[in-house]
C-alpha positions in Angstrom: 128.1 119.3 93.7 127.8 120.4 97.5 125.0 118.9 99.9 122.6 122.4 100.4 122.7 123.6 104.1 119.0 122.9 105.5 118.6 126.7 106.0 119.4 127.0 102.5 116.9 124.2 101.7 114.3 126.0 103.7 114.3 128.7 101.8 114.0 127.1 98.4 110.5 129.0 96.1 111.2 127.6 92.8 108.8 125.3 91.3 109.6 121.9 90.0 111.1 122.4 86.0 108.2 121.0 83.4 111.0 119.5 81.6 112.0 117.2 84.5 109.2 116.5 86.4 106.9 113.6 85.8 103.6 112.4 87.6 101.4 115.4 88.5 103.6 117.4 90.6 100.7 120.0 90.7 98.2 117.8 92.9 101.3 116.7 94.6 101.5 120.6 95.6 97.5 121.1 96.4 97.2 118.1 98.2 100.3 119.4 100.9 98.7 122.7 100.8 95.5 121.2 102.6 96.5 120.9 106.2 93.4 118.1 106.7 95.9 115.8 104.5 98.5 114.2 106.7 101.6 112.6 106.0 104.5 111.1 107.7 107.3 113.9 108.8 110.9 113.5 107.7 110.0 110.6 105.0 109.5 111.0 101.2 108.8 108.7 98.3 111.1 109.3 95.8 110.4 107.9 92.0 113.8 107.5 90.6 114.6 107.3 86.3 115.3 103.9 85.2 118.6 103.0 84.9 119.9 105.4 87.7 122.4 103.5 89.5 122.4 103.2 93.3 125.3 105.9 93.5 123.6 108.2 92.0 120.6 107.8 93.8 122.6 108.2 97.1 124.5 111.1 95.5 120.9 113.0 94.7 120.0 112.2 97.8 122.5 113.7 99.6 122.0 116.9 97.6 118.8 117.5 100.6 120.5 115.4 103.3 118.4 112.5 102.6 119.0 108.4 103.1 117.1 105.8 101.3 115.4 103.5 104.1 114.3 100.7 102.1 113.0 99.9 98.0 109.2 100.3 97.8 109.5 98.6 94.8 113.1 97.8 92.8 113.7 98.5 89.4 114.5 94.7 88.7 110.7 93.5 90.1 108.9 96.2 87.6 107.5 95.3 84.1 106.7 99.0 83.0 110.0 99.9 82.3 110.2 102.6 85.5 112.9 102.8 87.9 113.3 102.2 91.5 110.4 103.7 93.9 111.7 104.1 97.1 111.1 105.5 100.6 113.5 107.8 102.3 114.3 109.8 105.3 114.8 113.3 105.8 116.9 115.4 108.3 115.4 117.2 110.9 114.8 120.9 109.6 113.6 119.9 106.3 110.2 120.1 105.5 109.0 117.4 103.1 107.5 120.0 100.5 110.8 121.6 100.4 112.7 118.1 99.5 109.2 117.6 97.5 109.9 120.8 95.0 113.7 120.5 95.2 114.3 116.6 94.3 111.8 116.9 91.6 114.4 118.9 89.5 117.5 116.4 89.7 117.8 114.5 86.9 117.6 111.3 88.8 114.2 111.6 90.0 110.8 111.4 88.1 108.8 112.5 91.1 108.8 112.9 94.6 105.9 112.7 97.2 104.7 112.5 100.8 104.4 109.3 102.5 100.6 109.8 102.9 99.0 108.9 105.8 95.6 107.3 105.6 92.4 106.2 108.0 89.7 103.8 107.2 86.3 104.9 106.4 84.1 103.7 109.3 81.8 105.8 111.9 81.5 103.5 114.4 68.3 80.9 109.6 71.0 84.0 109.9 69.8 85.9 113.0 70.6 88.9 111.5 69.6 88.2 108.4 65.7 86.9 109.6 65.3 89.6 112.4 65.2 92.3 109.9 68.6 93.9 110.8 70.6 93.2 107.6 69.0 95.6 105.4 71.6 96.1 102.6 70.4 92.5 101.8 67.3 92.8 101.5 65.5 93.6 98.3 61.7 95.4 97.6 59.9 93.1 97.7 60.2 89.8 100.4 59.9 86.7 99.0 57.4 85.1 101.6 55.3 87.3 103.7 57.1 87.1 107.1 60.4 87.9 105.5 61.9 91.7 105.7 62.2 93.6 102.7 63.5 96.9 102.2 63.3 99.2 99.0 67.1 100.0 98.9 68.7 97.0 100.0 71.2 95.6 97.3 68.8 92.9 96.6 71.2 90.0 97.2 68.6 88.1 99.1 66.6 87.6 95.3 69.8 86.5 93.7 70.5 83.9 96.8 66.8 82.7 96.3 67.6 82.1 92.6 70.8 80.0 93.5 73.1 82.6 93.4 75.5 82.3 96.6 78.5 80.5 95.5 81.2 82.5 94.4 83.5 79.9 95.8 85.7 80.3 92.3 86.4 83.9 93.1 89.9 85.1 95.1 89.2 88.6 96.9 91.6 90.7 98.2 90.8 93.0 101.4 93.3 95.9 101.6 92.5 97.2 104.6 93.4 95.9 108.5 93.7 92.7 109.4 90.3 90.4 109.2 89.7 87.6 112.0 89.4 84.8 109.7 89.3 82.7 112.3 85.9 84.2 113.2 83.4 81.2 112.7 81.4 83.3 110.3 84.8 83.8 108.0 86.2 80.7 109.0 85.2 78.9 106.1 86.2 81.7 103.4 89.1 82.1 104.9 91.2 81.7 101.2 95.2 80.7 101.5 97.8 81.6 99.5 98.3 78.0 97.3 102.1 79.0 96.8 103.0 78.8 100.4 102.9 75.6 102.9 101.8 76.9 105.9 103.7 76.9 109.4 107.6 75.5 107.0 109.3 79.0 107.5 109.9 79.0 104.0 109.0 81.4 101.1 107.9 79.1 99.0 106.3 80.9 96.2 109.4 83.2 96.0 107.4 86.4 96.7 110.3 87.7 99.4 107.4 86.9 102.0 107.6 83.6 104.2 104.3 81.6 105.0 102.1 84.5 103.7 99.6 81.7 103.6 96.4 84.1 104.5 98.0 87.1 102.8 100.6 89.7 104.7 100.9 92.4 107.3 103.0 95.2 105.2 102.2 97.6 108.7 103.6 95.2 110.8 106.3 93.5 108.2 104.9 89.6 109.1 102.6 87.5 108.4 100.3 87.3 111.1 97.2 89.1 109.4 95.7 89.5 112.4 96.1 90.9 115.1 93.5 90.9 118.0 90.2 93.1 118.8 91.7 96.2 116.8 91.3 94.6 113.3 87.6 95.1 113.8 87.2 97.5 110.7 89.0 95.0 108.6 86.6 92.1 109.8 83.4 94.1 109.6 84.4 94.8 105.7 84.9 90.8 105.4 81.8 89.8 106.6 79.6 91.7 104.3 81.8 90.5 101.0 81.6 87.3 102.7 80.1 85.8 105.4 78.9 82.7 105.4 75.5 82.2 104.9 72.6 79.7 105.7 74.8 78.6 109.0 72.3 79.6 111.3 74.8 82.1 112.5 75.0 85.5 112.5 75.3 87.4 109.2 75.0 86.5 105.6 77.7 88.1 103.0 76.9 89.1 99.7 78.7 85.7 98.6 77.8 83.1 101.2 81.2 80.9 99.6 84.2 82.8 98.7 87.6 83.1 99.0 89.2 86.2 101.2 92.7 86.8 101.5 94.2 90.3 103.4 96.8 93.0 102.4 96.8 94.6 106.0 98.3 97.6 105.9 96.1 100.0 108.1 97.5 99.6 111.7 96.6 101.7 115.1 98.1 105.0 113.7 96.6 104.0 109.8 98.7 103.4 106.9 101.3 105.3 104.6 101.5 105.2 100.7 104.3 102.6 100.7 102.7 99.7 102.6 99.5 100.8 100.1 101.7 101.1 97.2 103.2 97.3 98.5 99.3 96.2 99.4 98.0 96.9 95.8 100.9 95.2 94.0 100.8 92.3 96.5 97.6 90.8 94.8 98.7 91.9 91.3 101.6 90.1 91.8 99.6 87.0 93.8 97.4 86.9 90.0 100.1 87.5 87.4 103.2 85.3 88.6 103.5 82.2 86.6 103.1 79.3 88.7 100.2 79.2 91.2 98.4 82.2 90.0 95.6 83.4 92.3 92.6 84.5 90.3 92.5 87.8 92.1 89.0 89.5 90.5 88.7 92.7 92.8 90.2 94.6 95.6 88.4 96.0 98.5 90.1 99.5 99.4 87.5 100.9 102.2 90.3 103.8 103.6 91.6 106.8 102.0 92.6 110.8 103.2 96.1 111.2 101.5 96.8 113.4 98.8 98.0 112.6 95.8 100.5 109.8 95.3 101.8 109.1 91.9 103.0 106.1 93.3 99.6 104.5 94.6 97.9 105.6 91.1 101.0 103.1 89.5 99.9 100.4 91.8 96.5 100.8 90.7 97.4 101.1 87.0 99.1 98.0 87.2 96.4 96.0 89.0 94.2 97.6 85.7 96.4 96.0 83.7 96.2 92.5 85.8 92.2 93.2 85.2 91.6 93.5 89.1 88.7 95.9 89.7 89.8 98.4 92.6 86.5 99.4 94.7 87.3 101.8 96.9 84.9 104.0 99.5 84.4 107.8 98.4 84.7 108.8 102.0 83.0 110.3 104.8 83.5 114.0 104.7 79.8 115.1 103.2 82.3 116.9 100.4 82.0 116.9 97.0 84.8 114.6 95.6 84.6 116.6 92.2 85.8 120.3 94.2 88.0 118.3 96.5 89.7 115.0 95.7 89.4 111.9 97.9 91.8 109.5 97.3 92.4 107.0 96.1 88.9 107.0 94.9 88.9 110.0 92.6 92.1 108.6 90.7 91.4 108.1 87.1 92.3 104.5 86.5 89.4 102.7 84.9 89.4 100.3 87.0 88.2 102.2 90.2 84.2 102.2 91.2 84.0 104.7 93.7 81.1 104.2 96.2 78.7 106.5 98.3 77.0 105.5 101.4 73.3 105.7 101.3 70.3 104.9 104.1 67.3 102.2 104.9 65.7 104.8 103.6 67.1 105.2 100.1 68.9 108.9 100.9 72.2 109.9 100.6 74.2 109.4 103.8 74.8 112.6 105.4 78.7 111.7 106.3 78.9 110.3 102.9 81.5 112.3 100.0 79.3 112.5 96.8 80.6 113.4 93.2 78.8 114.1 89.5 82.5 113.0 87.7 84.2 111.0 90.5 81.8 109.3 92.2 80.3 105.8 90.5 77.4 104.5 92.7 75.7 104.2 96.0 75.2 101.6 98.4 73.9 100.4 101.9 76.5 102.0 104.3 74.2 103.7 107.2 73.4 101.2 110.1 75.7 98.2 108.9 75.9 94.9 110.9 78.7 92.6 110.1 81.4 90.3 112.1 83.6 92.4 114.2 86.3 90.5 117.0 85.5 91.6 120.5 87.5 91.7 123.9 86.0 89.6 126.5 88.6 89.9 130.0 91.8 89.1 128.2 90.4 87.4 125.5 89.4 88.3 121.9 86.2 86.5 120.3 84.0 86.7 117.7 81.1 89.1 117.3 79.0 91.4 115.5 78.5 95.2 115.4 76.7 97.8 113.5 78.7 100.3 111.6 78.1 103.2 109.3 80.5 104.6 106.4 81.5 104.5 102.5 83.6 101.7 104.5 80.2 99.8 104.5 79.3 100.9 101.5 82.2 99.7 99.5 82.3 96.2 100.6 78.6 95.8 99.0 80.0 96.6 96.1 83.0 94.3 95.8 80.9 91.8 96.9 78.8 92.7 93.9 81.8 92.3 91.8 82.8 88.7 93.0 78.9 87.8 92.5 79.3 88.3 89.3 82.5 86.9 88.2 81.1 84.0 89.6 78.2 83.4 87.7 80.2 85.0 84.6 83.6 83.7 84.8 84.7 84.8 81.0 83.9 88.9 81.6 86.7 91.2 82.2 86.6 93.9 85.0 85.4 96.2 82.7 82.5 94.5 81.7 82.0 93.9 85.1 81.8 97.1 86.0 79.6 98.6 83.4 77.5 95.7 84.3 77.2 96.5 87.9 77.0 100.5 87.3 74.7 101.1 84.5 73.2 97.3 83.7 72.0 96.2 87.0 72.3 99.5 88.8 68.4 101.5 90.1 68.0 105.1 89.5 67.5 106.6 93.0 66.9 110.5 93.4 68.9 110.8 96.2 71.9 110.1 94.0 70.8 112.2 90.7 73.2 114.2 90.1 75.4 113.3 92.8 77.0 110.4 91.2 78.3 109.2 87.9 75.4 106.8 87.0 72.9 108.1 89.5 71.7 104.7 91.0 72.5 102.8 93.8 73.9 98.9 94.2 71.1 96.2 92.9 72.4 92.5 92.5 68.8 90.8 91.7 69.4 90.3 88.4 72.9 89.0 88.1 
């Protein structure tokens, strides 16, 4: 068999053979028809059949010129009996879709996708907490009279009342940017890695990562999660899952004691589908390895814009599987996820909650993506504050901000999530979730008929 010419390539119609393809090659197709959804040029993810032997993945490779860059994911490291995903580079004068629809039909390859590009979801005695700015906290009624109260707030201030602000038990995992958990309102949530010994230059929970003792940087290949003023979207999502709280200082998280550890994998340009795909699997790996688990309950996944990756719905199947709850923001277009999929919110895995933004004032934001079949639930996302590292001369500090998004939003929710587990160690993620969407949940117009459940976020009664 002859390596194709790239003008011959180029002019390649024919559709991907039913018999051969696998995944969904048809959303693979919509999504690279929408020109908002960008991707990363002369680089593919290729899916190959297990038991394909590295010769003859080069060998299908070279069919469209292509070179394998690195393993996403080797065959020897699955447990779903599925080949090697890996990410590879085209030649100049191929178009991805072209290798898309052309590699799908070699019987090498299961499925072949963009490496998606993706952007997080933000429009850009604790202070804020007592001078009436933390309104997602609040709940309807205050409990004294010169406390704030707000009728949509998640009402996490009437379960802290009742006791409920340790959560100390619970692992989360922020897949996102970096987080500056150094910041003295994360400092002390800051959770490590208890397979690795900090600062030895070892791997020492055999993970192929060395001293990824507050998680890893899968945009920057290290382990230095963050990475100055620029990770402020990553640390704004930290504080409202968890802040401490009743410091006297600054904001209050939904859990005032939890532990945080970071997948970073959004940098200054965003992220692709393999550092997400390597994000996702880092914590299901973190929870189901043998020795040292980490009790990884949720995921906080405030980013999306891709189109449809096969690959990233895997990951996410297999941290259903590890029974880690993936909540993830349902974006900021003012679309309707149900005409026009967001992902990786509006991917089927049971384990997703997808989350709309709503306002002080109880309505839907008016950035915020909506959905009667692939949206879950609302939350407090308009008018945010939350930690944020700030430039001062040369320096970076710590600081707060006000944000707005389904980034906002979403972080409510996970907190939600580890709130729970807490106080109900022994339920799954799917009870968790039913809990949180139908149990707990308050109707709210705004959301009738815009959502799944038609409520919005309530925690009170957890």
């Amino acid at each position: 068999m002859h390596k194709l010419a790239p003008a011959a390539l180029l002019g390649l119609s024919i559709l991907a053979s039913a018999a051969l393809a696998q995944g969904r090659p048809d959303l693979v197709a919509q999504s690279l028809a929408d020109p908002a959804r960008a991707y990363v040029p002369y680089q593919a993810l290729v899916q190959f059949r297990a038991g394909v032997s590295g010769v003859a993945q080069d060998a299908a490779l070279r069919l469209v010129g292509a070179r394998k860059d690195h393993s996403v994911l080797p065959e020897a490291a699955r447990r779903d009996g599925k080949g090697e995903l890996a990410l590879v580079n085209l030649p100049p004068g191929i178009t991805v879709s072209t290798v898309v629809r052309y590699l799908a039909q070699t019987a090498e390859v299961d499925f072949v996708e963009p490496n998606w590009i993706y952007q997080h979801h933000a429009v850009a005695n604790d202070p804020y907490y007592t001078n009436g700015s933390l309104w997602g906290m609040y709940q309807t009624l205050p409990l004294t009279p010169d406390e704030p109260g707000n009728d949509y707030g998640t009402g996490a201030a009437y379960a802290w009342a009742s006791g409920k602000t340790d959560c100390s038990g619970v692992y989360v995992g922020i897949i996102d940017e970096g987080y500056m958990y150094t910041h003295p309102d994360l400092a002390p949530n800051a959770g490590t890695n208890p397979g690795e010994i900090a600062g030895n230059g070892k791997d020492d929970d055999g993970n192929g990562l060395i001293d990824d003792v507050y998680g890893w940087d899968f945009d920057g290949n290290n382990n230095t999660v963050f990475d100055g003023a620029d990770d402020d979207h990553g640390t704004h999502v930290a504080g409202t899952i968890g802040a401490a709280g009743n410091n006297g200082i600054g904001v209050a998280g939904m859990c005032w004691k939890v532990k945080l550890l970071n997948a970073k994998f959004l940098g200054k340009r965003g992220g692709t589908t393999a550092n997400a795909v390597k994000a996702v699997d880092y914590f299901t790996n973190l929870k189901t390895r043998t020795v040292k688990s980490v009790p990884i309950a949720v995921t906080n996944n405030s980013w999306g814009g891709g189109g449809f990756s096969q690959a990233l719905q895997d990951a996410i199947e297999r941290a259903n599987k590890a029974d880690i709850l993936f909540v993830a923001a349902a974006g900021n277009d003012g679309t309707n996820n149900d005409a026009s999929p967001h992902y990786p919110s509006s991917y089927p895995n049971a384990n997703i909650i997808a989350v709309a933004s709503i306002t002080s004032t109880g309505a839907l934001s008016s950035f915020s993506n909506y959905g009667l079949t692939s949206v879950d639930i609302g939350a407090p996302g308009s008018g945010i504050w939350s930690t944020v590292p700030v430039r001062s001369g040369k320096s970076v500090v710590p600081g707060y901000a006000s944000y707005s998004g389904t980034s906002m939003a979403t972080p409510h929710v996970t907190g939600a999530v580890a709130l729970y587990k807490a106080y109900h160690p022994t339920a799954t993620g799917a009870q968790i979730k039913n809990t949180i969407l139908f149990g707990t949940a308050t109707p709210t117009n705004s959301l009738s008929g815009k959502t799944v459940t038609g409520r919005r976020l309530n925690v009170s009664g957890v």
